[in-house]
N, CA, C and O of each residue as an XYZ file, in Angstrom:
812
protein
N     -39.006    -21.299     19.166
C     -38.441    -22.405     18.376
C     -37.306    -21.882     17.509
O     -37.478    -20.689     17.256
N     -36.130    -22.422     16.938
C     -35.113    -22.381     16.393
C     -35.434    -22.398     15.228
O     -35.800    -23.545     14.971
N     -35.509    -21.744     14.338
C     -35.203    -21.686     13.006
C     -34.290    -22.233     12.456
O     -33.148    -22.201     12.915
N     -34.676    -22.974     11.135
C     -34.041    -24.432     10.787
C     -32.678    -23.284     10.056
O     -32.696    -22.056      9.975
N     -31.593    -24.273      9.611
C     -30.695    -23.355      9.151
C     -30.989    -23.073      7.230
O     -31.075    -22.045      6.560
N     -31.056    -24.318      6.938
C     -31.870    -23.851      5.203
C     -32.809    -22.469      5.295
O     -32.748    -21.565      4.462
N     -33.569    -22.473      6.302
C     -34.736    -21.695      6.199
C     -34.286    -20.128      6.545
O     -35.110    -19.309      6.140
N     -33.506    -19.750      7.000
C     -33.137    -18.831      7.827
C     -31.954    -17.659      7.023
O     -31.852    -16.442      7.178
N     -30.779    -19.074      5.706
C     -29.484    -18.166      5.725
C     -29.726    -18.429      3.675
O     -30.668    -19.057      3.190
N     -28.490    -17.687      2.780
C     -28.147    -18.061      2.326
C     -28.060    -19.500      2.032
O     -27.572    -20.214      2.907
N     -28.603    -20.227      0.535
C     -27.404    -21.607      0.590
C     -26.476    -21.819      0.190
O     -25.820    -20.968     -0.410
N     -26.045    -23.154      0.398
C     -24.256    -23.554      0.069
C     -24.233    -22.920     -1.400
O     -23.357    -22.100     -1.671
N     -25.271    -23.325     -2.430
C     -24.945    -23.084     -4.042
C     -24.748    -21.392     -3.776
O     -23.774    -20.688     -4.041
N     -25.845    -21.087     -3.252
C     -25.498    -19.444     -3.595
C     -24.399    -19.062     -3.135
O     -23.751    -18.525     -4.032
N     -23.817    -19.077     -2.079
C     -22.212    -18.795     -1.452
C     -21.392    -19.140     -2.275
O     -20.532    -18.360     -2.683
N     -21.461    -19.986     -2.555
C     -20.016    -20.331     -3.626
C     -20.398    -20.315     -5.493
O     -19.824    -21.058     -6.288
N     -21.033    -19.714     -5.721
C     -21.624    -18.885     -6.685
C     -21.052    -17.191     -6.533
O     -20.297    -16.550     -7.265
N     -21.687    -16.849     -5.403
C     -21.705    -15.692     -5.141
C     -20.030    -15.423     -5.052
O     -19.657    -14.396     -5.619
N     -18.756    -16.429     -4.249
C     -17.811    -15.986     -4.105
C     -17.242    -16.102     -5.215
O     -16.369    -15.262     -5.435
N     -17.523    -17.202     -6.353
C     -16.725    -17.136     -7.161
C     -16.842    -16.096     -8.325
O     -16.090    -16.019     -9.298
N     -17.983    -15.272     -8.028
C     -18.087    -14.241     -9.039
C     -17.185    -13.113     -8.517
O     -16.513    -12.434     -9.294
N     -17.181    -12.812     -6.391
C     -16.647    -11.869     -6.237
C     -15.447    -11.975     -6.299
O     -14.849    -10.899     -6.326
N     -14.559    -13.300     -6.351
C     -12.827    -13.414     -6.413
C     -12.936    -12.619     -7.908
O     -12.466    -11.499     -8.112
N     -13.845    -13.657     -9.167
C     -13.354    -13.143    -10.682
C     -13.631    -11.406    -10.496
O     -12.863    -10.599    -11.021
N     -14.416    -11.123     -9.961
C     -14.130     -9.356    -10.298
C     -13.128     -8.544     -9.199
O     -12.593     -7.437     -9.261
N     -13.124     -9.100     -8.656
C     -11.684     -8.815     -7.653
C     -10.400     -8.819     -8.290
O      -9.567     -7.939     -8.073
N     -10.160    -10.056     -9.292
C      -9.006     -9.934     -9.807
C      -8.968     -9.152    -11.394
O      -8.017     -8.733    -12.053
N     -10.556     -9.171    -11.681
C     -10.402     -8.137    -13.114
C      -9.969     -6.954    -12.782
O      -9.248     -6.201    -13.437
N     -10.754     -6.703    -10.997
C     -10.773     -5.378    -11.310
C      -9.442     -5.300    -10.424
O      -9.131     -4.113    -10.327
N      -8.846     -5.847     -9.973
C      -6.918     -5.497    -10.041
C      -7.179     -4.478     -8.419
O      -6.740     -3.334     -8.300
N      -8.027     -5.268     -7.235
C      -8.481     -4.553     -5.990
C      -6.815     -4.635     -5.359
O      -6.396     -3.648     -4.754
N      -6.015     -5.719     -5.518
C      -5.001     -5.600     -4.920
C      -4.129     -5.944     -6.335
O      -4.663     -6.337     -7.372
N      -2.556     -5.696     -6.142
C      -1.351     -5.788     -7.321
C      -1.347     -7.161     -7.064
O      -1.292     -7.699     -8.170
N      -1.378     -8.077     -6.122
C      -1.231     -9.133     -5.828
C      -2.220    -10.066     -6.246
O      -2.025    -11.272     -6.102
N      -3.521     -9.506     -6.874
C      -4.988    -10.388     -7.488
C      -4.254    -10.097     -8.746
O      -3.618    -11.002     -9.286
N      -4.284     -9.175     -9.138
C      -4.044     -8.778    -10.389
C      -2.815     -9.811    -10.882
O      -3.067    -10.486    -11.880
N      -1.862     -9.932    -10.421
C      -0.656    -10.608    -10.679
C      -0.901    -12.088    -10.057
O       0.145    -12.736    -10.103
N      -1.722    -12.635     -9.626
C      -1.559    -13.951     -8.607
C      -2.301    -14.807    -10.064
O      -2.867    -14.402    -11.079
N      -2.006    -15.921     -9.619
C      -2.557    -17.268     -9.765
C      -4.254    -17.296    -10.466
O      -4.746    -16.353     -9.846
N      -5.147    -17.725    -11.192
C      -5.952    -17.642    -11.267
C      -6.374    -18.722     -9.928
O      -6.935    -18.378     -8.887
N      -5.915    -20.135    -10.311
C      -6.649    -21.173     -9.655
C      -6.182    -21.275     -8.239
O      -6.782    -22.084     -7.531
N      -5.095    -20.504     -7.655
C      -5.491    -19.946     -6.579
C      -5.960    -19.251     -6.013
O      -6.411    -19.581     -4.916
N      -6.082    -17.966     -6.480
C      -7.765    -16.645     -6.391
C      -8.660    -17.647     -6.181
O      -9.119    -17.774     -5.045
N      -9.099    -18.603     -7.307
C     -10.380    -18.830     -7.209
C     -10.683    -20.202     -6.151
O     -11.791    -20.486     -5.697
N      -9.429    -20.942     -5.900
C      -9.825    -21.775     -4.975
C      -9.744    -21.283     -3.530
O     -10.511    -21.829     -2.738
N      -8.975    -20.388     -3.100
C      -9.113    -19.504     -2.125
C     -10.394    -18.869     -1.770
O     -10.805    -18.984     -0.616
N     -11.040    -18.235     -2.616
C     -12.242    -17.689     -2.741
C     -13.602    -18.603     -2.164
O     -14.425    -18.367     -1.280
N     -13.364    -20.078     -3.375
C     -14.289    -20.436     -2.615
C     -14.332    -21.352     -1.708
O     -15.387    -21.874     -1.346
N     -13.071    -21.674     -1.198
C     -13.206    -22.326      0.304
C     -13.720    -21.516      1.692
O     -14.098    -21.937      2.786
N     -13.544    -20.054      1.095
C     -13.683    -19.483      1.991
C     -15.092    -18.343      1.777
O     -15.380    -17.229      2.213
N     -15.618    -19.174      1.012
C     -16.840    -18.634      0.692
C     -17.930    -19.401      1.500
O     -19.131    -19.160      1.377
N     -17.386    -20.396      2.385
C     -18.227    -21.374      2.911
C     -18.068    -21.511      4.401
O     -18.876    -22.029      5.171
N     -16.705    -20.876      4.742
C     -16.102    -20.938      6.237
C     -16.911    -20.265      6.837
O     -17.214    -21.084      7.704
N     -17.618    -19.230      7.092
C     -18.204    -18.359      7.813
C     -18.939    -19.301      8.636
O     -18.726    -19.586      9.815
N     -20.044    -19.851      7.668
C     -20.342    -20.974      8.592
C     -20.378    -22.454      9.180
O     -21.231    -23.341      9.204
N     -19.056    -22.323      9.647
C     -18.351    -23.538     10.195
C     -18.974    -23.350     11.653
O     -18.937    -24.279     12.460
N     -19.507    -22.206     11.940
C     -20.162    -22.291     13.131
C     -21.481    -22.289     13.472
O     -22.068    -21.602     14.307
N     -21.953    -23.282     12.604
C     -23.200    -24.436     12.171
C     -23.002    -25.450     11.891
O     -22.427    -25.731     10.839
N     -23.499    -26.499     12.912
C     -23.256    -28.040     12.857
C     -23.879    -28.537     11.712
O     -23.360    -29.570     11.289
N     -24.925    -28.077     11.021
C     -25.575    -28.031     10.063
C     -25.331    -27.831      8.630
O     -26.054    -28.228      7.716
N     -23.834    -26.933      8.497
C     -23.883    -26.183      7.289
C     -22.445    -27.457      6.350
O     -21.888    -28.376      6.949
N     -22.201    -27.105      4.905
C     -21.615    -27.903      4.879
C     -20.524    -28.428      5.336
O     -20.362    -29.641      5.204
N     -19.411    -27.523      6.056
C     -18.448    -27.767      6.605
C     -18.773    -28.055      7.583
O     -18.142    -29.104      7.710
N     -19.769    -27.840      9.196
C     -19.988    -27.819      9.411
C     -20.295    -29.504     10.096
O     -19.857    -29.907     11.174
N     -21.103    -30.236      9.188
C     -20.997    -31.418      9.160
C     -19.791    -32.006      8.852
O     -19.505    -33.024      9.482
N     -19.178    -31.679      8.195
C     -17.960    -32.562      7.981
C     -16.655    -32.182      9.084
O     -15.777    -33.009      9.331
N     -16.679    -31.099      9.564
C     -15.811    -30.587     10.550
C     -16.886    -30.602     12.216
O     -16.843    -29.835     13.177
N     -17.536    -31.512     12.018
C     -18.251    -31.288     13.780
C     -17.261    -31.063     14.805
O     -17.576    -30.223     15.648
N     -16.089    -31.644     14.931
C     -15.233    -31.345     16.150
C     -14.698    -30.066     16.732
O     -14.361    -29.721     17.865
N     -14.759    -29.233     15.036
C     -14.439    -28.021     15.356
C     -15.338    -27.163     15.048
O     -14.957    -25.998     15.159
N     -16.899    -27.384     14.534
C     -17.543    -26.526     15.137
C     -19.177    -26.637     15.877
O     -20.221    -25.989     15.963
N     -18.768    -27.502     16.172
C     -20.165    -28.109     17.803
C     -19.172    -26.868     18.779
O     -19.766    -25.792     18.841
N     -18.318    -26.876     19.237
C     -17.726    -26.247     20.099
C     -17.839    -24.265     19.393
O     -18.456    -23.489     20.123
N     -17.366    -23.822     18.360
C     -17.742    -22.922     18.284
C     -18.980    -22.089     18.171
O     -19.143    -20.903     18.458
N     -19.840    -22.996     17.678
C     -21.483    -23.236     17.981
C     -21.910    -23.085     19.364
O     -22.770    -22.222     19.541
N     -21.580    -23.608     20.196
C     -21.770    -23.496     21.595
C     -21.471    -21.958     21.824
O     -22.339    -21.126     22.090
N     -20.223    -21.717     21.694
C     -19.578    -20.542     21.912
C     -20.007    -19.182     21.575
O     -20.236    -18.221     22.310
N     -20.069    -19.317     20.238
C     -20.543    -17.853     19.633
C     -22.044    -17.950     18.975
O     -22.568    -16.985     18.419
N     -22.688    -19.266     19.108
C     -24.090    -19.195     18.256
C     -23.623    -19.170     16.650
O     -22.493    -18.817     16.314
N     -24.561    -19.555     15.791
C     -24.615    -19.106     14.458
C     -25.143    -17.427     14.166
O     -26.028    -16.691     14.602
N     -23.819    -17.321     12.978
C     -23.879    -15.378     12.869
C     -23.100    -14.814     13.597
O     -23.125    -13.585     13.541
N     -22.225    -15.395     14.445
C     -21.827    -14.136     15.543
C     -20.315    -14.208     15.099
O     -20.007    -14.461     13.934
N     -19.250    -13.935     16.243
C     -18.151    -14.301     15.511
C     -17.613    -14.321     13.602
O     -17.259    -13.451     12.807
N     -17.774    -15.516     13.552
C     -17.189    -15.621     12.450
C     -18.134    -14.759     11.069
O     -17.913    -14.648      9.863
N     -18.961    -14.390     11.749
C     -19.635    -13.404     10.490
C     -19.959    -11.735     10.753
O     -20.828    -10.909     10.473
N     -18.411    -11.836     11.621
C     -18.161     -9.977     12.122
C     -16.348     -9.704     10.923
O     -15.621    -10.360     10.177
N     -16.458     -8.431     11.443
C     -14.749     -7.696     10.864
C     -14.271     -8.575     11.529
O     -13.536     -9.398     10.984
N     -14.581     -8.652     13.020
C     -13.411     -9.068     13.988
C     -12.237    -10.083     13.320
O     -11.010    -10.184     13.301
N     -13.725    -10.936     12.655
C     -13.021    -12.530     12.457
C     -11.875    -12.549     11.012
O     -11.047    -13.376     10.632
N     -12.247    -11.423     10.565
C     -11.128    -11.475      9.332
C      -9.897    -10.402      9.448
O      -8.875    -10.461      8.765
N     -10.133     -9.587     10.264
C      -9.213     -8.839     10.741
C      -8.079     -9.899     11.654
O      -6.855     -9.770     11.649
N      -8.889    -10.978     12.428
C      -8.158    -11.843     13.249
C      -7.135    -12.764     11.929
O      -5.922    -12.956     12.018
N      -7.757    -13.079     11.123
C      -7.284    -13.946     10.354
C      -6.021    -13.423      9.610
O      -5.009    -14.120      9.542
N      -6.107    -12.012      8.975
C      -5.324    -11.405      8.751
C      -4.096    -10.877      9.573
O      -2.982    -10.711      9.076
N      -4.339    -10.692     10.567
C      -3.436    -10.818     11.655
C      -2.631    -12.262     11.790
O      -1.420    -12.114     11.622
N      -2.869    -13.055     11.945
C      -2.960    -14.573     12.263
C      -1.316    -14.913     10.699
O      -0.166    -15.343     10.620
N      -2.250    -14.413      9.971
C      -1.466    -14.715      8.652
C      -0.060    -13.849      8.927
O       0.983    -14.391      9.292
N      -0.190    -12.587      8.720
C       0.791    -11.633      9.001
C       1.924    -12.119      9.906
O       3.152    -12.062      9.843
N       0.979    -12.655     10.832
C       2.375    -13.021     12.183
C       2.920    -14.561     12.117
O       3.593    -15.246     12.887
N       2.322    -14.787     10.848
C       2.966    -16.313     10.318
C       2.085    -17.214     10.825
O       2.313    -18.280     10.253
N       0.918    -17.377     11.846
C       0.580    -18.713     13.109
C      -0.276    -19.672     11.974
O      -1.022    -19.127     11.161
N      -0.130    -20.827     11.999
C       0.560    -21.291     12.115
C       1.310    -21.547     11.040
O       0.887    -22.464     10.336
N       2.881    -20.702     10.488
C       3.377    -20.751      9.607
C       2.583    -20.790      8.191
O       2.844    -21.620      7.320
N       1.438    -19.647      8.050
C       0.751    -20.305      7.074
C       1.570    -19.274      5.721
O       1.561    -19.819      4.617
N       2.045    -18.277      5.777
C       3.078    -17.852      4.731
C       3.404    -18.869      4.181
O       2.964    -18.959      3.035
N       4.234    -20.006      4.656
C       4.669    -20.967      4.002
C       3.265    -22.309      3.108
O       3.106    -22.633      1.931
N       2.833    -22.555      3.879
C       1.483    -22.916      3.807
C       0.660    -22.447      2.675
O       0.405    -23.163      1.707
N       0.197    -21.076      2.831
C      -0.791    -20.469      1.579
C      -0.323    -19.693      0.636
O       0.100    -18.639      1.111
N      -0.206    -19.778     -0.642
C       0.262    -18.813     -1.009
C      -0.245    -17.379     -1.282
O      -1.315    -17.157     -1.848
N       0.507    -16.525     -0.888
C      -0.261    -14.958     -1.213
C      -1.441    -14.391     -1.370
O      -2.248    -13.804     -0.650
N      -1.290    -14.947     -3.354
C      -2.628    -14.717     -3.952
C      -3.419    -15.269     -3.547
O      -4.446    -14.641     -3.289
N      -3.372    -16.860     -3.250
C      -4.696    -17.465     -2.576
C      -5.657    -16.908     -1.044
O      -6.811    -16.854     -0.619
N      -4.256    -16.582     -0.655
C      -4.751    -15.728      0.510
C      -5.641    -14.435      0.531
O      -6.401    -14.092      1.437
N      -5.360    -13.703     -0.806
C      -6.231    -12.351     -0.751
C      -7.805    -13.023     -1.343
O      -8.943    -12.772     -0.947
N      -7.324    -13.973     -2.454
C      -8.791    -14.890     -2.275
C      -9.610    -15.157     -1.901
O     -10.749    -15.050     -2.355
N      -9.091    -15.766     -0.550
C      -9.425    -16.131      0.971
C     -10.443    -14.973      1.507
O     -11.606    -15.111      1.885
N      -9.726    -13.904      1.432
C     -10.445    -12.930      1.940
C     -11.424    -12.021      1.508
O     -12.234    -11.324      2.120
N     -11.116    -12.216      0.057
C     -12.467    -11.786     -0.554
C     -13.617    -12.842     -0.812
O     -14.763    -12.624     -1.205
N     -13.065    -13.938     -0.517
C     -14.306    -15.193     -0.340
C     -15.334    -14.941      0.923
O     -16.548    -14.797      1.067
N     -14.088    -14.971      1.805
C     -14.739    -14.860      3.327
C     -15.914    -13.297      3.382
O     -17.046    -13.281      3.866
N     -15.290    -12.307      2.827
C     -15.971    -10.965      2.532
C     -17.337    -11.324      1.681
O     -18.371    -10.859      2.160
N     -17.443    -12.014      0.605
C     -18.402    -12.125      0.043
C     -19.561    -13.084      0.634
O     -20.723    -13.085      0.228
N     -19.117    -13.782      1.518
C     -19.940    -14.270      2.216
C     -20.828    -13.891      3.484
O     -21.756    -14.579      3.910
N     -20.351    -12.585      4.058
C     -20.614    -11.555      4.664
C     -21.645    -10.796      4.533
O     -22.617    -10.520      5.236
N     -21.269    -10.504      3.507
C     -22.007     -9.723      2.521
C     -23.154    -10.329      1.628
O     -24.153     -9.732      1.227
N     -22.881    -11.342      1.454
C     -24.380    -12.275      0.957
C     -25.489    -12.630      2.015
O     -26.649    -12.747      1.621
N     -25.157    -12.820      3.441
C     -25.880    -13.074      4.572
C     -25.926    -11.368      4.925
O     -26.052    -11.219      6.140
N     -25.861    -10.130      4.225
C     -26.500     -9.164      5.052
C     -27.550     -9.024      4.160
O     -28.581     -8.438      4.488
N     -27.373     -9.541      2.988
C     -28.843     -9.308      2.205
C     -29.864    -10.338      2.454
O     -30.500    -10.570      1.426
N     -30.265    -11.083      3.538
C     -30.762    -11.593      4.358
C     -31.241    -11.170      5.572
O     -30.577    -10.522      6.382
N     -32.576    -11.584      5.742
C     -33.961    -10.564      6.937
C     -32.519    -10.831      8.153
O     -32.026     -9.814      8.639
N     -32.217    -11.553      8.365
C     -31.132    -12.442      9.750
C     -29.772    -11.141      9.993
O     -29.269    -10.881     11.086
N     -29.450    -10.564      8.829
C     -28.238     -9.622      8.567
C     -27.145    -10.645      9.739
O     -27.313    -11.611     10.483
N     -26.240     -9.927      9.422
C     -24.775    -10.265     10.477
C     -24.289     -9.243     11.127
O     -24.165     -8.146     10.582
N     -23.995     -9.438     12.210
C     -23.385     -8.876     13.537
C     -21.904     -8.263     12.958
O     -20.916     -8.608     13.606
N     -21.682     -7.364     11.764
C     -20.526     -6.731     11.500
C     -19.286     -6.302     12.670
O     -18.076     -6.523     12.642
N     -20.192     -5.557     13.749
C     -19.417     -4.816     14.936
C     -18.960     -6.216     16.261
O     -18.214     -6.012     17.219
N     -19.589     -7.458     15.967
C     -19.251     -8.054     16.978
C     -17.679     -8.249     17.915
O     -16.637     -8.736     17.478
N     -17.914     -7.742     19.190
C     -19.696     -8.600     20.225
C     -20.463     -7.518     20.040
O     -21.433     -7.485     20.798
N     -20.340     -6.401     19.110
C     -21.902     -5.649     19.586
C     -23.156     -6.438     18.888
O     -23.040     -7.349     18.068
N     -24.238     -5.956     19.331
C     -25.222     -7.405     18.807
C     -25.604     -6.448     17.597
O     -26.236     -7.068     16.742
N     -25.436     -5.371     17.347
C     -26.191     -5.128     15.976
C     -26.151     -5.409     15.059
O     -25.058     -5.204     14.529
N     -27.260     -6.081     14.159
C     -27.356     -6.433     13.301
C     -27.210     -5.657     11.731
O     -27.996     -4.739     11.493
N     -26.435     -5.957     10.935
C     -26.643     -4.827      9.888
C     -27.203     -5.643      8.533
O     -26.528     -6.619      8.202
N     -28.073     -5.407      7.935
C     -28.946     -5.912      6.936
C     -29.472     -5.181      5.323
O     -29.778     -4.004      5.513
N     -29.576     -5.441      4.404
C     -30.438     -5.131      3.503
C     -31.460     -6.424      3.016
O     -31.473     -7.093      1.983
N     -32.025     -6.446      3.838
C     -33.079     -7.499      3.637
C     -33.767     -7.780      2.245
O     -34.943     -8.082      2.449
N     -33.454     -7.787      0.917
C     -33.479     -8.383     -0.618
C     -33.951     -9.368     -1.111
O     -34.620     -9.554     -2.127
N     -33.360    -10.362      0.090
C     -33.574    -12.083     -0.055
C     -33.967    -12.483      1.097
O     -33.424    -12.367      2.196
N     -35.601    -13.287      0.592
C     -35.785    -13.897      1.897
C     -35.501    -15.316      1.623
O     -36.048    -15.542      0.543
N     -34.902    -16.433      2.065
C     -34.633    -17.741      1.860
C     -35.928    -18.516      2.066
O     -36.235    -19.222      1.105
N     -36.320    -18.527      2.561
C     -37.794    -18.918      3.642
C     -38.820    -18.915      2.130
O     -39.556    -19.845      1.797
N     -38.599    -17.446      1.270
C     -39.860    -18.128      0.242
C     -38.987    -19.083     -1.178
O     -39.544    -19.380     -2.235
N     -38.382    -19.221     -1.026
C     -37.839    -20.115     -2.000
C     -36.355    -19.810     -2.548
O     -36.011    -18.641     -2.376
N     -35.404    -20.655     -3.183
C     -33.847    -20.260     -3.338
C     -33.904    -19.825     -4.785
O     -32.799    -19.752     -5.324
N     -34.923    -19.528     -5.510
C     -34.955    -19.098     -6.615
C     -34.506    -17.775     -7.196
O     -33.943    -17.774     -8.291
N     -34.802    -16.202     -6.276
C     -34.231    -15.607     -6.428
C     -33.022    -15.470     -6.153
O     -32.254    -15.093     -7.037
N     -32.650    -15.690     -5.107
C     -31.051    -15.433     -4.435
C     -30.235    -16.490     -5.875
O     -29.196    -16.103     -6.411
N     -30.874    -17.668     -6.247
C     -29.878    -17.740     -7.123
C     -30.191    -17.341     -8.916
O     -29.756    -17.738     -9.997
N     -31.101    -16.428     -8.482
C     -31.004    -15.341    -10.107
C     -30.330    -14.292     -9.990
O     -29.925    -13.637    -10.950
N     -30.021    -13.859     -8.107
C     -29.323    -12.976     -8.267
C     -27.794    -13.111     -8.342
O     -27.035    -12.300     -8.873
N     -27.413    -14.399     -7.656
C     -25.780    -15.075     -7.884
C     -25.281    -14.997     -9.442
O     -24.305    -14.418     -9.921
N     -26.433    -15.889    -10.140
C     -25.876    -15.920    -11.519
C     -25.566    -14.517    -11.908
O     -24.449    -14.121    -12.241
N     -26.945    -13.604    -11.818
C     -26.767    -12.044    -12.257
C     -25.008    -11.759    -12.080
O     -24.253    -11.595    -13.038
N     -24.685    -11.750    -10.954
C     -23.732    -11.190    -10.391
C     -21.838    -12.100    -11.043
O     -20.740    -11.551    -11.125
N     -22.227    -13.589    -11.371
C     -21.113    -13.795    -12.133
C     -21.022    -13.688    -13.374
O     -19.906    -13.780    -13.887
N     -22.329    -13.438    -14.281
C     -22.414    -13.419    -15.736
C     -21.941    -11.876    -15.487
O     -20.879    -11.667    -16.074
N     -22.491    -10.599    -14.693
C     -21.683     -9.378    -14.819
C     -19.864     -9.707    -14.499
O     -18.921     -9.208    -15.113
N     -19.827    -10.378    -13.719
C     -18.002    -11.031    -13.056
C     -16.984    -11.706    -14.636
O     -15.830    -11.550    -15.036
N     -18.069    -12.390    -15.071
C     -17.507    -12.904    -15.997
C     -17.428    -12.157    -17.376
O     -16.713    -12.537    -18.303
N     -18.093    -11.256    -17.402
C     -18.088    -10.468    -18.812
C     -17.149     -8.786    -18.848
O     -16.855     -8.037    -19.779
N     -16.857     -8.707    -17.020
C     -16.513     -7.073    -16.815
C     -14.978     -7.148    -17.880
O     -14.538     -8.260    -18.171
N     -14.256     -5.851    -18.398
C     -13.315     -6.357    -18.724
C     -12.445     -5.778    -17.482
O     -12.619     -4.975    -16.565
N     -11.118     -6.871    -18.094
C      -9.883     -6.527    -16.979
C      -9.745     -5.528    -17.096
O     -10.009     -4.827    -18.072
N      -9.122     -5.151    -15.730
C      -8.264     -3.776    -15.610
C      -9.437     -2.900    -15.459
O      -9.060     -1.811    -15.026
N     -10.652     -2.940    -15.634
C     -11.966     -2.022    -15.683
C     -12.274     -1.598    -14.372
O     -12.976     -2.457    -13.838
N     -12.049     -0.638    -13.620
C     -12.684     -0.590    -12.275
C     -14.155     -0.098    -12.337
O     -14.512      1.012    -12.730
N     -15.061     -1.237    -11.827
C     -16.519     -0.782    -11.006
C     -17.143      0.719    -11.286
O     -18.115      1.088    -11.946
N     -16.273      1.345    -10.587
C     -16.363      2.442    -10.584
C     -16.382      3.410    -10.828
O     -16.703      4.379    -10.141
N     -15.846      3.316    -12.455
C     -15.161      3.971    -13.225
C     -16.835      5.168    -14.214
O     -16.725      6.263    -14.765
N     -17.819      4.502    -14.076
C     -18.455      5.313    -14.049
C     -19.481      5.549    -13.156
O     -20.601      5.616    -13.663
N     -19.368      5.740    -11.567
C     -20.106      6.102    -10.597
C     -19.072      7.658    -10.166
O     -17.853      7.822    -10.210
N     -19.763      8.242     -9.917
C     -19.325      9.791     -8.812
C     -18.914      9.017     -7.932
O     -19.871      8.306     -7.625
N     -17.527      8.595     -7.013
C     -17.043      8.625     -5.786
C     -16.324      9.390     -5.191
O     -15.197      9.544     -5.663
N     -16.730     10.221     -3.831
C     -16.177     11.269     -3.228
C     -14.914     10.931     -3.037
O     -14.623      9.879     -2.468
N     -14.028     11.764     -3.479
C     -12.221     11.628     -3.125
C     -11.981     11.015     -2.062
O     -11.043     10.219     -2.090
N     -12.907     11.226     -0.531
C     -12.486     10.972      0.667
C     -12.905      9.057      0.542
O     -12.196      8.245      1.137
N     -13.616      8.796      0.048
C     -13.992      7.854     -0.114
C     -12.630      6.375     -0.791
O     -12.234      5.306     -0.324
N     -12.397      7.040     -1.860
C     -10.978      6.584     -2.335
C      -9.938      6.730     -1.890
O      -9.003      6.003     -2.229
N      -9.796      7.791     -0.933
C      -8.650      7.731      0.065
C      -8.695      6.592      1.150
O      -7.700      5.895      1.352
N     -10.144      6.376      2.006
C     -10.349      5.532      2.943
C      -9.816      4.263      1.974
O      -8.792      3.794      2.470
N     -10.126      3.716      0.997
C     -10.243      2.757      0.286
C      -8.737      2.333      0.390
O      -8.285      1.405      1.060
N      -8.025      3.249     -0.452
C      -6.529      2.861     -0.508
C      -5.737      2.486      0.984
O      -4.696      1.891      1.262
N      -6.780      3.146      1.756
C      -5.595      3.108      3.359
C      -5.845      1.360      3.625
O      -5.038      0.452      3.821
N      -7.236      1.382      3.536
C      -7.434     -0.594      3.828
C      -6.809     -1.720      3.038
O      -6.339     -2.822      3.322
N      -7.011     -0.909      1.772
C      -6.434     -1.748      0.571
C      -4.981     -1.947      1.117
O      -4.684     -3.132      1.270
N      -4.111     -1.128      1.409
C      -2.699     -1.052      1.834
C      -2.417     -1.798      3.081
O      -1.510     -2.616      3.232
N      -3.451     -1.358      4.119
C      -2.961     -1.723      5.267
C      -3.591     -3.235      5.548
O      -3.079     -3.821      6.501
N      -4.658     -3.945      4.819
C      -5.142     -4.907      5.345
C      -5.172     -5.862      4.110
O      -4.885     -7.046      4.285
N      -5.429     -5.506      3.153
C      -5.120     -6.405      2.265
C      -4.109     -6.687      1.258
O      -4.133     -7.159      0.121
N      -3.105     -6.191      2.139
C      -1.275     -6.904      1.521
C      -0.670     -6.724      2.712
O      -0.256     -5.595      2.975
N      -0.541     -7.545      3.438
C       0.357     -7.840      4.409
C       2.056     -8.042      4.027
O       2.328     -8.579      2.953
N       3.061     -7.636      4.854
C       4.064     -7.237      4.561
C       4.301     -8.816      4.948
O       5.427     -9.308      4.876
């Protein structure tokens, strides 16, 4: 039997909870020159539209219902989880943007766009702390998970842990990086800057 989709993922409140805490510390913590310098109310509306897209490929979910035309068909296609809740799909998007299709340079602006992508990221990342995890490497089928939250016994924790996570979003100060008191291996901050550069500021 199919597992209902409430029962199974993340909900809508927690996703867009969850993204709008990760855009606000995204732009405190200044991940790109372009958060740091962009728009607030485009960061944050970027963030959380796209804190919800992942699953457009659930007839069920909120977009989902309201967009059936376009995703009954991707539903068919990739199942719920697959696709749109791998790298592939934001690496595609980023690409997509880069090469203008469809003219969305003109269309989105910038900052909203890195938004976008840390929305879409945080939503990723909220469904791996879920028993279900997401298919990161897709099409490989592996699943990658920290199973934390089970939805199935109630939405109570997942949303003590959302709030947790924007009352820390909302209180970090600017300019403060995360990190600033954890040990991170040099090689580690090198990988960091190469993605930061190469994928999240498109020329």
């Amino acid at each position: 039997m199919t597992k209902s989709f409430t029962n199974t993922n993340m909900t809508a409140e927690g996703h867009f909870i969850f993204a709008l805490a990760s855009t606000i510390l995204a732009k405190k913590t200044s991940i790109t020159s372009t958060l740091a310098q962009g728009d607030w109310w485009h960061i944050i509306a970027g963030g959380l539209l796209a804190g919800i897209l992942p699953d457009i490929d659930h007839p069920k979910s909120i977009l989902g219902q309201r967009l059936t035309w376009l995703s009954i068909p991707i539903s068919r296609v990739f199942g719920h989880r697959g696709f749109t809740h791998s790298l592939l799909a934001i690496i595609t998007g980023i690409a997509l943007f880069i090469l203008g299709v469809p003219s969305s340079k003109n269309l989105i602006p910038l900052d909203a766009w890195h938004g976008i992508i840390i929305g879409y990221l945080s939503h990723i990342i909220a469904d791996m702390l879920t028993p279900a995890g997401v298919p990161l490497l897709w099409p490989c089928r592996w699943r990658f998970c920290i199973p934390i939250l089970h939805p199935k016994k109630g939405n109570h924790v997942q949303r003590l842990l959302c709030i947790i996570l924007l009352i820390f979003a909302l209180q970090h100060q600017t300019g403060t990086p995360i990190t600033q008191h954890l040990s991170i291996p040099d090689t580690i901050h090198v990988f960091w800057k190469k993605i930061r550069h190469s994928l999240l500021q498109p020329p």
